[in-house]
N, C-alpha and C positions, 0 to 999 in steps of 0.2 A: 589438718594444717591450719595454723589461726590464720585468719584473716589480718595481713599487713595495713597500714594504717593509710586510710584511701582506696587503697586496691579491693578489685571484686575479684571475687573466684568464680572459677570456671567449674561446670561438674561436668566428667570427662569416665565416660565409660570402658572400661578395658578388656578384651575380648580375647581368648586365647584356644584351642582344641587341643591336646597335647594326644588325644586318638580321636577312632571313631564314634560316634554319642557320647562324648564327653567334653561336656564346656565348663571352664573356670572364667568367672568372670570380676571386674573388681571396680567398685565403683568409688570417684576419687573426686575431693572437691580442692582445686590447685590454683595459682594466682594467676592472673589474667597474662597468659604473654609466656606460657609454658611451650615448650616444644616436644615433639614423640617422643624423644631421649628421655628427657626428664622425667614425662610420666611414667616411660618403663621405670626408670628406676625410684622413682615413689612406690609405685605397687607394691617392689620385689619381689616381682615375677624369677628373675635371674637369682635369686637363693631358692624360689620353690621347684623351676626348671632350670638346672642348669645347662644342660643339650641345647641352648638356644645359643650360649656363648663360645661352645665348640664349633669349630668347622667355618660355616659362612655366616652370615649374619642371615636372620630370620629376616623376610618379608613382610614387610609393613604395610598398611593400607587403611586409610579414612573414610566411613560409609561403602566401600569396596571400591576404592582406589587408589590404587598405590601412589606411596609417599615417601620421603625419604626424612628420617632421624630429625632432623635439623626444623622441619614443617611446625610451625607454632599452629596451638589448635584453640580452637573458638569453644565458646560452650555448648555442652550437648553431644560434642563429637564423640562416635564411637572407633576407638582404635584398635585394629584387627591384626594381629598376628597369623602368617597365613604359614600354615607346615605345606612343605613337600609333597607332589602327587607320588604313588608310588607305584602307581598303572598306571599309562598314556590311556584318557575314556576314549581315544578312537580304537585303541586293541581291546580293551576290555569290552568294548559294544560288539566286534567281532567276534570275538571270543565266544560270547550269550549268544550269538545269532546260530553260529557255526554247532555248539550246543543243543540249542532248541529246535533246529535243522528247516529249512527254508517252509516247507508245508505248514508249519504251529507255529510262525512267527506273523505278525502283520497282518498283508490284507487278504492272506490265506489262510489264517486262522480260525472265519467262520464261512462257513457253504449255507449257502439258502437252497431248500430243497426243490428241484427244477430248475435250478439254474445254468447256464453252462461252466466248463471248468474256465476259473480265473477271471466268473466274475462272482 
């Protein structure tokens, strides 16, 4: 983007995971006084993904805190697009436990020889 006449740009990082171990990232230099909106649609993100614009709108978040579309962003910011859990990590931690069965999990996982059980 050129730089307008007076105005400083901002360099404003774009962050997205569309799975697991996979990040697209996009780095973007925009005029001072941009908002989330606008940089989404600088990147175009929404022609590489379009499942973002299906359904509900993706959650947003600046440095990891949620923000909403309209948030004009400073320089430096990195803006994070956050996908959907698709486990609750409180069932999936159960789940691993219940799996690896109370005796091989934790602080029963290793015995000191001589010691009594459970310590």
């Amino acid at each position: 983007m050129a730089k307008p006449e007076g105005g400083a740009l901002h360099k404003i990082t774009l962050v997205y995971s569309p799975a697991p171990r996979q990040v697209r990232e996009w780095v973007l230099e925009l005029v001072a006084g941009t908002t989330v909106a606008q940089a989404l649609a600088a990147c175009g993100i929404f022609d590489e993904f379009p499942e973002l614009q299906r359904g509900n709108r993706p959650v947003i978040g600046v440095w990891g805190r949620k923000t909403t579309p309209g948030h004009v962003l400073l320089d430096h910011d990195r803006v994070e697009i956050y996908r959907g859990l698709r486990v609750d990590p409180k069932v999936a931690r159960r789940e691993r436990f219940n799996r690896q069965g109370a005796k091989s999990a934790g602080l029963f996982a290793r015995v000191r020889a001589g010691s009594k059980a459970g310590y």
